[in-house]
N, C-alpha and C positions, 0 to 999 in steps of 0.2 A: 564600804565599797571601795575596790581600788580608784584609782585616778586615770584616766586614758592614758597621760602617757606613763603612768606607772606600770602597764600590762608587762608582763612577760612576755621578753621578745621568739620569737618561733623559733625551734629549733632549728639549726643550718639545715642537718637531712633533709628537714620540709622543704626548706627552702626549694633544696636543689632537685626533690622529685617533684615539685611544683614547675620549676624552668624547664626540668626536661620535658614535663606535661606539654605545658605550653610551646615548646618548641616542637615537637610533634606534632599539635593543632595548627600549629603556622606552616608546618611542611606540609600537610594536607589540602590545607585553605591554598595554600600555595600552587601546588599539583594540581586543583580544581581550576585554577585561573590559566592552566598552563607553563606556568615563572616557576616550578622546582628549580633548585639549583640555580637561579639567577642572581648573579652575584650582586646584581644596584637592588634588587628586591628583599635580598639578606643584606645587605648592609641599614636599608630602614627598616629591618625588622629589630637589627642590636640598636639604631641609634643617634644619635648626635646633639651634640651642644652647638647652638650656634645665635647668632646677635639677631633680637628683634627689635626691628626701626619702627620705631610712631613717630617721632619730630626729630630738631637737631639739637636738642638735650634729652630724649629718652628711648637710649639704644640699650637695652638690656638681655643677656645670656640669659636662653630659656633652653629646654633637652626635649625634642624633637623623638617620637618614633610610631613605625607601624607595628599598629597590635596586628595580635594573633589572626584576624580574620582576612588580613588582608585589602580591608578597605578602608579602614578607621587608622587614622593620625591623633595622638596623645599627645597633650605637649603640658608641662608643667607649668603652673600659674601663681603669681606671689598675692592673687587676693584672698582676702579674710574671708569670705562671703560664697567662696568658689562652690559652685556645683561640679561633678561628673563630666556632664552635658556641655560646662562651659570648657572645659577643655579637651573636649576631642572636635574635631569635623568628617568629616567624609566625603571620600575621593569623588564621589558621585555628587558632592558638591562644588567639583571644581570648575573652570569654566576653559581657563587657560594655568599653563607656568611657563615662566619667562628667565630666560638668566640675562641679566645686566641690569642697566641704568634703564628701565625700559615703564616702570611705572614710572606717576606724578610722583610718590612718594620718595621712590630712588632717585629720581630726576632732583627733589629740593631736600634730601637729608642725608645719600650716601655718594655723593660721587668720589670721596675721599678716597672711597674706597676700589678695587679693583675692578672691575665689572663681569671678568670671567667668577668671582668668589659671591657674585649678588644672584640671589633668589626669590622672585615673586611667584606666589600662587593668587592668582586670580579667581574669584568664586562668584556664583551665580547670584541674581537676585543683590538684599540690599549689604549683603555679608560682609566689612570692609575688607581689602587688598590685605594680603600678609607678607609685608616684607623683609625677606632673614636675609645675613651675611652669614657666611659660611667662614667655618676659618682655612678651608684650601681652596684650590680651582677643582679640585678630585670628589670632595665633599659635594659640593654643591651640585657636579654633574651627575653623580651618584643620585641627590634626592632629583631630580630632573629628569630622570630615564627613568627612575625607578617610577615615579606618578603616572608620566608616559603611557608607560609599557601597563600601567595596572588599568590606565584607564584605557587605554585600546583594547588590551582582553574583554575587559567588564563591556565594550559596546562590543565585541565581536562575539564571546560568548552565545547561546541560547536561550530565551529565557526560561525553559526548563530549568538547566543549570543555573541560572541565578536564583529558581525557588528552589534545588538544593541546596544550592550552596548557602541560603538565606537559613534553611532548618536545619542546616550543621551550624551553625553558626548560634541558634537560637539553644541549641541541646549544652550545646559546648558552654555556653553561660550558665545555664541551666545545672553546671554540673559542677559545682560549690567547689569539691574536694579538689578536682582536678585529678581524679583517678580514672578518668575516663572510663568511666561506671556512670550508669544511670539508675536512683533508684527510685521508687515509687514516687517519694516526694519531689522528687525533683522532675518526673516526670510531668508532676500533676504541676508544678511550676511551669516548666517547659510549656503547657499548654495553652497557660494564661498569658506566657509571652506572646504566642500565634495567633491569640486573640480567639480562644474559642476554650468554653466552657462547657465539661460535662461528666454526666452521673460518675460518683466515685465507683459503684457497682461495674459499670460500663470502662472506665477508663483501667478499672484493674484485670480487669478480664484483657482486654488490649496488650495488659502487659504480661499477662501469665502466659498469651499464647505466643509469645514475642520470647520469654524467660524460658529457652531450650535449654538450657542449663540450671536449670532448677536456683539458679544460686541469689532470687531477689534483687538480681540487680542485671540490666541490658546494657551488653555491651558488644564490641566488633558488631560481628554478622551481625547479631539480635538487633542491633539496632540499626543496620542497614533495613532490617525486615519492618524494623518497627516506622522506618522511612518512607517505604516503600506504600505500607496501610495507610499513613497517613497521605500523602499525596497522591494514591489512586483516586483516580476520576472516573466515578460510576457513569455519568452521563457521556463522557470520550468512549468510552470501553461498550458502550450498547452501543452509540452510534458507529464507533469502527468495526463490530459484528455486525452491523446489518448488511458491510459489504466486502468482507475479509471469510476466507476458506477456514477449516478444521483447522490447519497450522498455524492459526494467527497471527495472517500478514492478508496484503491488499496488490493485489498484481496491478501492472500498470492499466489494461483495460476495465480492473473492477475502479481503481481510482479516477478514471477518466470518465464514469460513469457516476459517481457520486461527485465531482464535481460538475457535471451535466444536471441531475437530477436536483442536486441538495442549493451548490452554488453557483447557480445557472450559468455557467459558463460553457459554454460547448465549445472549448476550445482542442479539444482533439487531444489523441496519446501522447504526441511528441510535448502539448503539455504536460502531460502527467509525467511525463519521462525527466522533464525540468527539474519538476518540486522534487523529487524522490533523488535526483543527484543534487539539493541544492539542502534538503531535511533530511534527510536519512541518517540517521547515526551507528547503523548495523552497514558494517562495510560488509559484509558477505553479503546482506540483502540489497544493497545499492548495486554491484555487479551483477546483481540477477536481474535488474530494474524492479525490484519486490521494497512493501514500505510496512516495516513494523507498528504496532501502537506507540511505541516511543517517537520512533519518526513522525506517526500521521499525528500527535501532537504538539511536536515541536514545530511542524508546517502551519496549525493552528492556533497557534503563539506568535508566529513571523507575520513580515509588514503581509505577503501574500494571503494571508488567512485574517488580516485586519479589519476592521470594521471600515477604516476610511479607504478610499481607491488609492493604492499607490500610486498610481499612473498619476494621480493629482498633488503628489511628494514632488515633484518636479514643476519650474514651467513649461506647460504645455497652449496655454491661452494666447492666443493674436495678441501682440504687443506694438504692435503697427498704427494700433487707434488712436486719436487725440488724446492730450491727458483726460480731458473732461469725460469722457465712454469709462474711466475707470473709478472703483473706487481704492481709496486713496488710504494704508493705513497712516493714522494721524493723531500726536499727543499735546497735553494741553499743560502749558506750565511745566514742560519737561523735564527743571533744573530743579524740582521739587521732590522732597524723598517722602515725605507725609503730609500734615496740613496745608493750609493755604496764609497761616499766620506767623506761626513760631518755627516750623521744621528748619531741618539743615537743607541748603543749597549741594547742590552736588553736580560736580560734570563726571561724575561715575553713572547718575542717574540718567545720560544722555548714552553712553555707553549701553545701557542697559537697555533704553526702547529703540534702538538702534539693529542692538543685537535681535530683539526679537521680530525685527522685520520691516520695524517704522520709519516711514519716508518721509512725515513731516515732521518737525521738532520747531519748539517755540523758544524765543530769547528774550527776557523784558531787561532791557537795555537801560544803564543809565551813569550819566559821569559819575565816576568814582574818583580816587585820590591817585599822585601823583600819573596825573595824564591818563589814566588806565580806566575805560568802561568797566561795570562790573553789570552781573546779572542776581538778579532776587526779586521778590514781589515786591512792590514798591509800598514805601507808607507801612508796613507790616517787619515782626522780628524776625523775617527768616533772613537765616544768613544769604554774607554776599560771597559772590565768586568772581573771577576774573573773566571776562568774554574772552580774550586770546586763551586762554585754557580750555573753554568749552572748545572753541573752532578748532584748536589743535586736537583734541577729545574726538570730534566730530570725523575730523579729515581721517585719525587714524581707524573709525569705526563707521565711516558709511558705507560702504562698498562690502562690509565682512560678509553679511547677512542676503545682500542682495544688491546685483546690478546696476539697479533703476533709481531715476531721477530723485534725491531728497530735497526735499524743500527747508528751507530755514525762515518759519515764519518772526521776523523782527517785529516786535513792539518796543520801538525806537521814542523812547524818553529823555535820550540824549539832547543837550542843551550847545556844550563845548565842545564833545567830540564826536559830532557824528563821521570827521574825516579820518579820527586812530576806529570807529567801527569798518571801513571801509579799504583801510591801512592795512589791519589785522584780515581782512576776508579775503584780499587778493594777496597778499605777503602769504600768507602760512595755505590756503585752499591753492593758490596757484590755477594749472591749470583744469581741476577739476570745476572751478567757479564760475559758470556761464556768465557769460560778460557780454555775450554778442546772440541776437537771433539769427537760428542753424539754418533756416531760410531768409529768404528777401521779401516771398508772398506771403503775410500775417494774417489769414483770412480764417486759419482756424489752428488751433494748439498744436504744439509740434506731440508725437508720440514719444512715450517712453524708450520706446526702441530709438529716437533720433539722439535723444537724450540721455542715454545710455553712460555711467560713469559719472554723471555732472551733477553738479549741486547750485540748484535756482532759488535767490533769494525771494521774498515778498515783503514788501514795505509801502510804507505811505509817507506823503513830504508829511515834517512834523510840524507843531504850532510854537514858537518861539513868543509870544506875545505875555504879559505878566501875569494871565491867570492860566498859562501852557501844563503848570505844573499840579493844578487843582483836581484832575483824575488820574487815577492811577492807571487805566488802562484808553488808550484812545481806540478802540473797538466799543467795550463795553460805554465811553459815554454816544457812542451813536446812538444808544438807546432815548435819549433825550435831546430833545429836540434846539433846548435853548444851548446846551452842550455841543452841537451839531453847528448852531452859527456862530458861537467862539468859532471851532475848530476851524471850517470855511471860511468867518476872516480872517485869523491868522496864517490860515495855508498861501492867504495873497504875498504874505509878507515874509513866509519860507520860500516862494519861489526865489526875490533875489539873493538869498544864501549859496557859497557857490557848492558848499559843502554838506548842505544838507542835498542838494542836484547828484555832489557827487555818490552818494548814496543811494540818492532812486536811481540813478542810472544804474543800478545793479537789478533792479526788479523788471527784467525782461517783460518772464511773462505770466508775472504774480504780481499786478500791481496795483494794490488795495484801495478800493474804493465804498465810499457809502451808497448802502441801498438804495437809490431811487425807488424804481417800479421794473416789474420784469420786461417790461419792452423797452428801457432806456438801452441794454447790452445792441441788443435785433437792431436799433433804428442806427448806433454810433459804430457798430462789426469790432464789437469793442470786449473781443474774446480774449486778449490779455487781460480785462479786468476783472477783478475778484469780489466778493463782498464777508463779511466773516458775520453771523448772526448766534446770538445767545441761545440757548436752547428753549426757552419758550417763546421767543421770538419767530422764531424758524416752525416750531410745533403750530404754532398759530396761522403762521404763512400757508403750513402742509395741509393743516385741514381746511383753510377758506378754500385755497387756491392750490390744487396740488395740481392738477395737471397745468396749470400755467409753472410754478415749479421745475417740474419734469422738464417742459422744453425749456428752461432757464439753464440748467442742469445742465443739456446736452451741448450745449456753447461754452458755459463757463464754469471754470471753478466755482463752491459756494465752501464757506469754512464754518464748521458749527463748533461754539464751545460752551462748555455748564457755565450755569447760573454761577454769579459772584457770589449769592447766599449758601453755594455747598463750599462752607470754609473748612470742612476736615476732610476736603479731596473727595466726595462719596459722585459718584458717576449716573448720569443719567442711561436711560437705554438707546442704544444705535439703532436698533432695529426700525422704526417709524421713519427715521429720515434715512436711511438706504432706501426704502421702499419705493420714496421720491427721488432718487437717483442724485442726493448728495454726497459729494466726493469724500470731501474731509470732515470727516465727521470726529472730532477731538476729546478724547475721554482722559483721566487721569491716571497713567498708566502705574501709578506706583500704588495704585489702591485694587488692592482685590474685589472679587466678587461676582455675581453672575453676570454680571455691563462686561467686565472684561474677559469672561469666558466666554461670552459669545464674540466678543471682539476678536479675543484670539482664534476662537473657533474656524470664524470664518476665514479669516487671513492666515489658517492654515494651508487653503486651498493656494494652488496657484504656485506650489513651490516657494512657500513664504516670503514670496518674493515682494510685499505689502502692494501690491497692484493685481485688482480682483477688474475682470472685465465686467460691467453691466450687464443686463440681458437686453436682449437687439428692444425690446420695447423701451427701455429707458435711455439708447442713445439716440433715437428716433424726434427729431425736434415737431414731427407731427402727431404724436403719440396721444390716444385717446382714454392711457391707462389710469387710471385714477384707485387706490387703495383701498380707499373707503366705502366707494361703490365700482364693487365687479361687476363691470360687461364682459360681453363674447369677446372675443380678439384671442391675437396668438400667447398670449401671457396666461390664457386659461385653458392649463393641463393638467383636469382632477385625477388624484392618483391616490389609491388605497396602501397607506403604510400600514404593514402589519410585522408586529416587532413581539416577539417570544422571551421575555428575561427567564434564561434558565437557570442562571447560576452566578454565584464569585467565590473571588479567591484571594487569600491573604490579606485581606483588607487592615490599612491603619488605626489604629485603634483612636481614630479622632471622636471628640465626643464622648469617651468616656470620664467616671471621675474612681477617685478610690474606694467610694461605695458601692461602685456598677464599674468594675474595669472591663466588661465583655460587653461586645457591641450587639446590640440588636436593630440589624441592619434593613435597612427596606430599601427599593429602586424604585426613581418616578424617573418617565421619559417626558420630554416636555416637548414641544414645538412653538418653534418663534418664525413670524413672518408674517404677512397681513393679517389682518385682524379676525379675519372669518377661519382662521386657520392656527392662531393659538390655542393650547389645548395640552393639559398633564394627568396622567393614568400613572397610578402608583400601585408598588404590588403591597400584599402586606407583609408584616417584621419577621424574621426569624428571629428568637431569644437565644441570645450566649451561644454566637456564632458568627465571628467574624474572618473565622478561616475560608471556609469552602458550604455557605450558605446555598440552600436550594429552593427555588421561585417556582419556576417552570411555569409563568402566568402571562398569558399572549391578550395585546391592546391591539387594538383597530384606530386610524389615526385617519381623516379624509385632507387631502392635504388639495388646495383650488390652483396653487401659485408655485408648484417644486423650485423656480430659481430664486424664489427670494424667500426658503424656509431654510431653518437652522432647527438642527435636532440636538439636543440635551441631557443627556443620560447623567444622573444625580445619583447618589448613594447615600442614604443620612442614617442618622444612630436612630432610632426610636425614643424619644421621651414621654415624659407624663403629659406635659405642657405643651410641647412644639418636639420637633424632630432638628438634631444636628447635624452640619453639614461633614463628610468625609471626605467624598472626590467626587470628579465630575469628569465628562468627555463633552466636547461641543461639535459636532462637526456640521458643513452644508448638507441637507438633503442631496444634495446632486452627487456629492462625494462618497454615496456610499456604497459597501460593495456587500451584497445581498448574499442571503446563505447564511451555516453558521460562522460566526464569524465573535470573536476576541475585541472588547476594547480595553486599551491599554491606559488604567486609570489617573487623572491630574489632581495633586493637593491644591488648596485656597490659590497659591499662588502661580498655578498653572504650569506647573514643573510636575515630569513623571514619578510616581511613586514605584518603586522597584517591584517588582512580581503582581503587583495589583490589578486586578482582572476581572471585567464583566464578559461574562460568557453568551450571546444572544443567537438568536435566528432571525433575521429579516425579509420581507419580499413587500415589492413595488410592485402593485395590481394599477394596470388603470381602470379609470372607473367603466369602460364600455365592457370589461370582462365580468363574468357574469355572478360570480360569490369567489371572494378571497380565498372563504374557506375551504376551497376546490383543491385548491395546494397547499398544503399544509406540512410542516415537515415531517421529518422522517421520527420516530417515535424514541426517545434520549433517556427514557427513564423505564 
């Protein structure tokens, strides 16, 4: 047997009909994106060497380039061990890119260097910063337009076109030789990449009638043709015949009429006039105001044809209310990137629930070395970080995401410096840092809107006394009650501190107190104080006493956080304690899973703005609503969900393994929200089909409480044993927009997966109408 590296090396010719191959599939991919001929787009497509910074001893030349598809960055790696996988990313994992001194990383390894020749790409989620020096200032603005420009296409595109462009993409790997030939085999490859398996009988037939050239292998046209079969959508093409003429197109009053009909919208022609100039891709049928099948698909792919309301992409909610009327997104041990023992510290991780919309963020504070607080779990191996790093972290990422007030809940451990924590918050936050109450009458919370721009701390005087340091968290020991009078006498003895003073005097109007009883707030008007409770603490509150809760609620913050016994970060469910109309409800934002898809779900609404308004029954401090037991009131609006799974598309091949690499997919819809009103209908599996699976299987859902449910749409592989998870959508019942309607699928970590697509029908019945089934849609198959 030869040696690997004894093989015979390729002949040059290969070589070079190989380059020209692929420089062909890059001019295509290119053309697709709109960037032919761009000259920053050809320059990452040849290349470059350039210096990658981890610390300030390991800066080493790596070769940098964009593959053929246009989306995928390749970069070469000196480990033994390396996968594929570990050296590429993709543009669609980027978040930002930056040229200069502008990351932590450039900030403490290159400033040596130029700052016009520094390059950071910023990436989503826990992906670390990748920072390169470039060897020109040419170089480096080259890969910095070029990412740009690929990533402005990529969100302006259609996502028609991105399921294109995703099946050229898939063929072209597909296609070994790089003769841009397809043949049988690599077809029947090609298909297993798309995640859909099927009969060799079947799939040759496909190909024979695709093979107009007799010649065993598809290629140009044929395989345009052979595109064309696969991404037809039998269920688009019945429902766009039920209302398009013999010419196969849809005039503006037949469009105006099926979305009347289909997605109750009676908004009139001059709407339909909209969508058909805003989808239409046949410019001669756009000038007639006429909408092709390509068009009326591409309309049913866009945010308009969405399953969520657009209208609710934006703030549109009263912002005028107290903080207390809202709820509050909010994270628990922010600084933490995994467990609650060993993980790494991160002010990246602050960065990251920030961008995603969250207004409160937690610091556990405590003296570190040479004069410098640092943050980490206390008593536990996670590393430590510097507090003036998070707040500089902070300041540069509150405001990205959204407007409204962030809170920075301090748990102040600090012994010697609580005056460099209070040093660092007004030096580096400045004038964002509320320092003063926006009124003079404190008789009830200022509103977000007053608020607007500003960052409110929340703290407690701490215990300096010699057993101060015996819990780790002064929250968590209020659970105990001998714990509780340490803390109470030592806070006599923090008052004459001038420095721990100067500290509270930042907690306007977050200023943390132990739970008495719900009437201590009502008797003192004592709506700047706060209380923070454990999660079965709080659970226990909700069902003795919820509607005393509720008007607890409407006066004051309440701060909920998990259990100290969830040490690998695992999240409890929000939903129970919104019910009771508490604000900050604190989950671990670096941990997946269905806690944080309905988290995110719902703080989708609202313009991600993390300030979700209540329903008028939970700001109401005379409210008679109670969760547990439904009475009459205005909070009870029964309404018939009735939801049609008729289809998907291109789905990830999660869940599979290399004995089962095709997914056999099934959809469950779930619903969260009071307890009489939980409830999941699942369709059943399609076998080796994870391309464009078809359901067509309609649930009835009775829903008591529409403003405090959350709808669930799940996708999982089929197993022997259990079912694995794929993706999921979570949106508010109130958000959604009826009809057929497209959701646009999310992996574990709640980031979009490219062309992934549940295809449904929806309609909202109240219950005084007389059978759901009276409307029913229009007939797709």
């Amino acid at each position: 047997m030869q040696c690997f590296w004894g093989q015979a090396r390729r002949p040059v010719y290969k070589d070079r009909i190989l380059q020209d191959a692929s420089h062909s599939v890059a001019i295509e991919n290119a053309a697709r994106l709109g960037l032919k001929g761009d000259a920053d787009l050809e320059y990452l497509l040849t290349g470059s060497r350039m210096d990658k910074v981890k610390s300030s001893t390991w800066k080493k030349e790596r070769f940098y380039r964009l593959q053929d598809d246009c989306k995928t960055v390749w970069h070469e790696s000196s480990k033994l061990l390396k996968s594929r996988k570990s050296q590429i990313f993709s543009v669609d994992d980027i978040e930002d890119v930056t040229i200069g001194h502008q990351t932590e990383g450039m900030q403490k390894y290159a400033m040596e260097y130029p700052a016009s020749q520094c390059l950071s790409i910023i990436f989503r989620g826990d992906k670390k910063d990748l920072d390169l020096v470039a060897s020109s200032s040419e170089e480096a603005s080259h890969w910095f337009s070029g990412i740009m420009k690929i990533r402005q296409q990529l969100h302006i595109i259609s996502t028609k076109l991105k399921m294109e462009h995703w099946i050229y993409y898939c063929l072209q790997k597909a296609d070994k030789n790089k003769d841009r030939k397809i043949s049988f085999e690599e077809l029947k490859e090609f298909l297993s990449l798309v995640n859909i398996e099927i009969d060799d009988v079947y799939a040759k037939e496909i190909f024979q009638k695709c093979d107009k050239s007799n010649s065993d292998t598809l290629e140009d046209s044929e395989i345009e043709e052979f595109c064309k079969l696969l991404l037809k959508r039998e269920e688009i093409s019945d429902l766009f015949s039920n209302y398009s003429d013999n010419d196969n197109i849809i005039s503006t009053s037949q469009l105006a009429k099926f979305l009347s009909s289909e997605q109750f919208q009676n908004l009139g022609e001059e709407y339909a006039v909209s969508l058909i100039e805003k989808y239409e891709i046949n410019e001669a049928a756009k000038k007639e105001n006429l909408m092709t099948e390509d068009g009326f698909l591409v309309y049913l792919l866009s945010p308009d044809g969405d399953i969520f309301n657009p209208a609710h992409r934006r703030q549109y909610q009263d912002m005028t209310q107290p903080l207390s009327h809202y709820f509050i997104s909010s994270s628990h041990n922010t600084y933490l990137t995994e467990d609650q023992l060993t993980s790494q510290s991160s002010t990246k991780a602050y960065k990251r629930a920030l961008s995603k919309g969250c207004r409160c963020v937690e610091l556990d504070c405590w003296d570190g070395p040479n004069d410098e607080p640092v943050i980490y779990h206390g008593y536990t191996l996670t590393s430590k970080i510097l507090f003036k790093d998070v707040i500089q972290k902070i300041k540069d990422y509150a405001f990205k995401a959204s407007p409204y007030p962030v809170i920075l809940s301090l748990e102040n451990h600090c012994i010697e410096q609580q005056g460099v924590l209070a040093k660092h918050l007004k030096n580096t936050l400045g004038s964002m840092l509320l320092t003063a109450p926006v009124n003079e009458d404190i008789t009830e919370l200022p509103s977000p809107e007053e608020l607007k721009g500003k960052i409110l701390v929340k703290a407690k005087l701490q215990s300096h006394g010699k057993n101060s340091s015996q819990s780790s968290s002064s929250e968590e020991s209020s659970e105990e009650s001998e714990s509780e009078e340490k803390e109470s006498n030592n806070t006599q003895k923090s008052k004459l501190l001038p420095l721990a003073k100067e500290l509270f005097k930042l907690a306007i109007y977050c200023k943390s107190v132990r739970f008495e009883k719900f009437k201590y707030p009502l008797e003192k008007n004592a709506c700047c104080e706060m209380s923070s409770f454990p999660e079965s603490k709080a659970m226990k509150l909700a069902k003795e006493s919820a509607t005393s809760f509720i008007h607890h609620n409407t006066r004051q913050l309440s701060r909920i956080y998990p259990s100290g016994s969830r040490i690998f970060s695992s999240n409890y469910s929000p939903v129970d304690l919104w019910n009771i109309g508490c604000q900050l409800v604190s989950l671990n934002f670096q941990t997946s899973g269905k806690e944080m898809d309905l988290y995110q779900g719902k703080f989708h609404d609202n313009g991600c703005t993390g300030y979700i308004l209540k329903p008028k029954f939970l700001q109401d401090s005379n409210s008679k609503f109670n969760p547990w037991s439904l009475t009459p009131g205005e909070w009870l609006m029964p309404q018939k969900f009735v939801v049609k799974v008729i289809s998907a598309h291109q789905l990830p091949k999660e869940g599979t393994t290399v004995m089962d690499p095709i997914s056999d997919p099934l959809v469950a819809v779930e619903i969260y929200g009071v307890e009489q009103d939980c409830d999941r209908k699942q369709t059943i599996y399609i076998s080796n089909n994870g391309f464009n699976p078809v359901w067509q299987e309609t649930f009835l859902f009775d829903i008591s409480i529409p403003d405090l449910a959350l709808v669930r749409f799940v996708v999982e592989n089929h197993g022997t044993l259990s079912s694995d998870f794929v993706a999921q959508y979570t949106l508010p019942f109130t958000s959604i927009q009826t009809g057929y309607r497209h959701i646009h699928l999310l992996n574990k970590d709640g980031k979009p997966i490219p062309s992934a697509t549940l295809f449904v029908h929806t309609r909202i019945v109240d219950q005084q109408e007389s059978n759901p089934s009276d409307s029913t849609p229009s007939k797709t198959t």
